[in-house]
N, C-alpha and C positions, 0 to 999 in steps of 0.2 A: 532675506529669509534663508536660512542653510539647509540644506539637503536634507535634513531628517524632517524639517519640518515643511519642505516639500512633500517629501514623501505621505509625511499624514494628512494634509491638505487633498492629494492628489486618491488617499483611498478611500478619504470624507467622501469626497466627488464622490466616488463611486459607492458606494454604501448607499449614498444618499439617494439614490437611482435606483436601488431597489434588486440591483445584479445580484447582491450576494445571494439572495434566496430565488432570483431565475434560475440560478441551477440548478432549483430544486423545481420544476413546474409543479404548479397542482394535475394539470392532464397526466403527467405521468403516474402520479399518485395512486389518480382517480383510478387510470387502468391497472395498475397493479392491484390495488383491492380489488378490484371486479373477478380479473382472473381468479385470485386467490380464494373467494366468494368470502369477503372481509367488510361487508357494504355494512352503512350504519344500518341496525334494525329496527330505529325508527327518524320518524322524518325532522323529529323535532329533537334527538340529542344534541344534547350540549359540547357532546366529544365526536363527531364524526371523525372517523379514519383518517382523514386529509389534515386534519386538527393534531392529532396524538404523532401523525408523523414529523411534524413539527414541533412541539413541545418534546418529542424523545432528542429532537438536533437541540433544544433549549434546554435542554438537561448537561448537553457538553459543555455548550458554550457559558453555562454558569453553573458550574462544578460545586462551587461552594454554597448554592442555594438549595433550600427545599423546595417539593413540588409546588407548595400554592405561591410560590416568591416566583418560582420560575413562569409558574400561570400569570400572574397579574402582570409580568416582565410583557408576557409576549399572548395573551387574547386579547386587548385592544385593539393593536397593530393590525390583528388577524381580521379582528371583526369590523372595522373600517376599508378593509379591503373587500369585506362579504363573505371569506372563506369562511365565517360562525359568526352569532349571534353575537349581538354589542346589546349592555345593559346586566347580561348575566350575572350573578356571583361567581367567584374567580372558584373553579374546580377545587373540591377538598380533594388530601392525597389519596385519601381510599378508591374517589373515582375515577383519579387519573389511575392509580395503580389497576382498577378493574378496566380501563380503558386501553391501556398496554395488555391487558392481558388476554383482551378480544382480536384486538390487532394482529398480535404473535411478533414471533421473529421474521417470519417469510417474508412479511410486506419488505419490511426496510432493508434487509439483506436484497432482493429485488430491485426494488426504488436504486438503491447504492450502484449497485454492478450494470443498472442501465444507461441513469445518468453519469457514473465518471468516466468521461472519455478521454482521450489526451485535450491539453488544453492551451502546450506551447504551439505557436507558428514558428513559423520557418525564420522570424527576422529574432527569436526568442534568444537572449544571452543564454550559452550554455545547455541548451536540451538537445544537440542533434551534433551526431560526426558525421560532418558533412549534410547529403539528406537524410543521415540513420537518425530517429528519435531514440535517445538515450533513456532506456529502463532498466530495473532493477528488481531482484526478491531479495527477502530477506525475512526474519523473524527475529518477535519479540515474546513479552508475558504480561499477563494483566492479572493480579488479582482480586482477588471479591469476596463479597462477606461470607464469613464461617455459620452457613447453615447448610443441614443435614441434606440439602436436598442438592447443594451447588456442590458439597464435597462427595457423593453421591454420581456425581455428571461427570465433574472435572479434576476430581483427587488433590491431594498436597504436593509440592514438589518437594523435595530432600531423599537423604540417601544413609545407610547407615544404619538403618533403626531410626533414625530422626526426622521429625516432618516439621514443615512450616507452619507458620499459624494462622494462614488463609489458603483456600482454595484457588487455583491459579488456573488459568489457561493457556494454550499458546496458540499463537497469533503469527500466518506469513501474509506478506502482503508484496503485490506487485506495484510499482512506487513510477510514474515518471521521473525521472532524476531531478531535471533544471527545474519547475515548479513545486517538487516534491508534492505531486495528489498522486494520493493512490489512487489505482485502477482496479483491483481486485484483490478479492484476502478470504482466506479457507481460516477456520479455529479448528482444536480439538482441544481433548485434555490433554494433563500437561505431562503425562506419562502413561504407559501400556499402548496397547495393541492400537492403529492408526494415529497412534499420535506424534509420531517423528516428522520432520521439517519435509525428509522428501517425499513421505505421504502426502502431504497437505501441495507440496509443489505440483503434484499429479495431477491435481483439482485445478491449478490456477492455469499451465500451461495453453489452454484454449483461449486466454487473453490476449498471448502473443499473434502477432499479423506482422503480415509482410510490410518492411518499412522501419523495422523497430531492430534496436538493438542490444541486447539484452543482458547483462551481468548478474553473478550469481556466486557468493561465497563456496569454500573448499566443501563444508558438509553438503550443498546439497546435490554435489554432483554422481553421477551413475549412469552407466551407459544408457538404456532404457530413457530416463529423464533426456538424456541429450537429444536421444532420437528422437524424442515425441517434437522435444521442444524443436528437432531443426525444421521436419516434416511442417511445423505453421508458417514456413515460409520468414520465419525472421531470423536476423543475424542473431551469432552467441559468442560472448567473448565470458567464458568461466574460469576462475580459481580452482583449482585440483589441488591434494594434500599429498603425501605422498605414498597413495594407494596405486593408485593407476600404475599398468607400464606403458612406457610411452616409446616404444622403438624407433630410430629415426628413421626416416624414409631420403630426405631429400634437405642440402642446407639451403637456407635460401640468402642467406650472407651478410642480412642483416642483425646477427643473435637469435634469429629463430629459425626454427626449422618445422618441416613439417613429417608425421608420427601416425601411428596407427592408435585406438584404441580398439579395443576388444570386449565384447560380452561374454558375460561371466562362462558360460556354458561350453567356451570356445577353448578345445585341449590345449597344452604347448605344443606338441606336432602340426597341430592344423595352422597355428600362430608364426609359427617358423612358416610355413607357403605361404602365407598371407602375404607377410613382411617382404617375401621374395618376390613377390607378385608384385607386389605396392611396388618394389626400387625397379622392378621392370615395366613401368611405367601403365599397367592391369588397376583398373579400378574395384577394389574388394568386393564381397558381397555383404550388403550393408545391414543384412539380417545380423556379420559375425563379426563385423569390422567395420570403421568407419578413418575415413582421412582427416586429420584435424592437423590445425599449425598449434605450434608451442611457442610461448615469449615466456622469458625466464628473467628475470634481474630483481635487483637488490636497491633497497629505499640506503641513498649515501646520508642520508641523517639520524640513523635509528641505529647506533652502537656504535661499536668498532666491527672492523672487518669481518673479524674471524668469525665474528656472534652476527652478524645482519641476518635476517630472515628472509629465506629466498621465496621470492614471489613465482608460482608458475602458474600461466594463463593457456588453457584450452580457445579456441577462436575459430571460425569458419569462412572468418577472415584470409584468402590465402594468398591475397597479392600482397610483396610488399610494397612495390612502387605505390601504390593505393594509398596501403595504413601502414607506415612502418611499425615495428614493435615499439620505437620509442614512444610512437602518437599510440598505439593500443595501452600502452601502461600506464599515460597518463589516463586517457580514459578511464583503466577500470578505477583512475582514484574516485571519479564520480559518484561510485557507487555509495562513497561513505555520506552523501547525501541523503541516504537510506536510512543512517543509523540519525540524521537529523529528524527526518520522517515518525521515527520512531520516539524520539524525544519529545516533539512533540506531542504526539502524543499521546504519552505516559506526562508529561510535565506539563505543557503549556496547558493543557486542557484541564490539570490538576496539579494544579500549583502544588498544592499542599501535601501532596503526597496521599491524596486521599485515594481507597480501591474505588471498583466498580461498584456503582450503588443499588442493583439488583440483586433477590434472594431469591431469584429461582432460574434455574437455566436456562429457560426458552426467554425471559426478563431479561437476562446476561446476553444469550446474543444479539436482541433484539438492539440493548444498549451499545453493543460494538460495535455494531454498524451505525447506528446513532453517530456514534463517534466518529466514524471514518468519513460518515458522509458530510459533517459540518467540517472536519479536517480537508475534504475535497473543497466544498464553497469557498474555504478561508484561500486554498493554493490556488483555486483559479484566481480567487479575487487578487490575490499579488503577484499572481503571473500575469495580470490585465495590467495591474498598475505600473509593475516593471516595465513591460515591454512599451508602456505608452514613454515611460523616461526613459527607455533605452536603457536599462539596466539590465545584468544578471538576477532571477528572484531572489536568489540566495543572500542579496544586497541589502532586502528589506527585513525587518523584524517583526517574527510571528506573535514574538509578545505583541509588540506596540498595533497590528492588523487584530487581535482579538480583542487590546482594549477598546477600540476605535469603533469596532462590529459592540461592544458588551454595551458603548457609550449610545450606541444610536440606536441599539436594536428598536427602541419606541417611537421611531420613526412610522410612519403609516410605509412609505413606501422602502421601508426594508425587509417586506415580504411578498412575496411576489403572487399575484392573486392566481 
């Protein structure tokens, strides 16, 4: 048998056990509608809350179906397990659609940011330097259907006098690297006021803990954001553009050195003592100034010389003996595992290129986390299976793990009661 068809043997196993949807518990469910005061309003619906939060993850995971295909898919399963009634007619769309729309977006945004926790161990190919768990942010865009009320919420994106022809969102998320599950993710629209990348980073930053090590593209960095993010106690190794100054403070001999930054508010006069302080060996005051190392180099495969694109990385990293700069720039290639994450899914979850299937905003984010959160079941489930072959996840293919989850969802025990 060869290795690919190991591998789908080995996530059968596991599907077949019912793991994919233990990630989702129904307890968790349960408690988050309660909080929310989200409870079915009566005792005998056919849609309880604990139901719709599962049919909005049966929405991702079969893109291409309508609601009552995607119902008959998966209330069987449901109701052999006890979570709903067995024997029912399969929900028409109007009731699923009013049963999303009692639900809200709160529950499953909720439900998502409880349950995804990291999900590589220590023995995991590729998720940790050293004992740092390797993370990431980043951002993408989803759009959705052209009614008055989504372009109303979330506006077009274009520029010029010109607009797009669907309303868009945008979308950051914080990503474990090595199994690519997100962990956390802020939306806004997709232009004006709160809707730029380092706004929505403001929101996710409390995800970060100690232990974790975290990468981050050149936009969204800013003094402010650094600070918040160091103060959670986890490492930062970020790309900078070439806004910043970065004055040297000290070489450390390996191609990097380490530099001051400074918040905005901080004169050039006060900047010059700072700097003098820093090289006399005075730790700044970190309200105006902060100590960071710098690694700087150049990808040898992306042009010729004169034209390569120079890389510079911020890090709080500051031993080199530790991490040298050459081990930190591998690292931050890692991060392009994000722009996988993201591929996913926009792609994997919609082959076809189809938008978001909600017409009203609070329908819209309720669906996005929908997504995120079956995109979390899918990366723990191949970061289980990886780590049982001893593999990197990244080994495994997200196509071939969704058909295998599409192939079995009718399993009784692929839902976990």
């Amino acid at each position: 048998m060869d290795q690919d068809a190991l591998q789908e043997r080995k996530l059968q196993d596991l599907v077949s056990v019912g793991v994919l949807a233990a990630d989702v518990p129904r307890d968790v469910i349960d408690e988050v509608v309660a909080e929310h005061g989200r409870g079915a309003r009566r005792s005998d619906g056919k849609l309880p809350p604990h139901v719709v939060v599962y049919l909005v993850m049966g929405l991702a995971l079969f893109r291409g179906e309508d609601y009552e295909e995607v119902a008959a898919r998966m209330i069987e399963p449901l109701a052999r397990l006890g979570a709903c009634r067995s024997g029912d007619p399969v929900p028409t769309a109007s009731a699923i659609t009013q049963a999303r729309k009692r639900l809200g977006p709160q529950v499953v945004r909720e439900v998502f940011h409880r349950i995804a926790v990291p999900v590589a161990d220590l023995l995991t190919v590729g998720a940790h330097l050293g004992s740092l768990r390797l993370v990431s942010f980043d951002g993408t865009t989803l759009d959705m259907p052209d009614t008055r009320s989504n372009a109303d919420a979330y506006g077009y994106p274009g520029s010029s006098g010109e607009r797009a022809a669907f309303p868009q969102l945008r979308l950051l998320t914080l990503i474990e690297d090595g199994p690519r599950a997100p962990l956390a993710a802020a939306i806004a629209p997709c232009h004006g006021k709160g809707s730029g990348e380092r706004t929505l980073l403001a929101d996710l930053l409390d995800y970060l803990e100690e232990g974790m090590l975290a990468t981050a593209d050149a936009g969204l960095f800013g003094f402010d954001l650094w600070c918040r993010a160091e103060q959670t106690g986890a490492e930062l190794l970020w790309r900078v553009g070439a806004g910043p100054e970065l004055p040297k403070v000290k070489d450390l001999g390996d191609g990097s050195y380490l530099a001051l930054i400074y918040a905005p508010s901080v004169k050039t006069a006060t900047r010059a003592r700072l700097l003098q302080a820093a090289r006399a060996g005075r730790e700044p005051d970190p309200e105006r100034a902060r100590l960071v190392r710098v690694v700087e180099y150049e990808v040898e495969d992306r042009g010729d010389a004169p034209d390569r694109e120079l890389f510079c990385l911020l890090t709080t990293l500051t031993n080199p003996a530790a991490h040298p700069a050459s081990l930190l720039a591998h690292t931050y290639a890692e991060r392009w595992e994000h722009e996988t994450a993201n591929k996913i899914l926009k792609e994997l979850l919609d082959p076809a290129g189809r938008m978001l299937r909600s017409k009203s905003p609070e329908l819209v984010e309720q669906e996005v986390f929908g997504l995120l959160l079956t995109q979390y079941t899918l990366a723990a489930l191949m970061c289980r299976a990886a780590s049982e072959a001893g593999l990197d996840p990244d080994r495994l293919s997200p196509t071939r793990t969704l058909r295998i989850v599409r192939r079995r969802i009718a399993d009784p025990a692929a839902m976990s009661p």
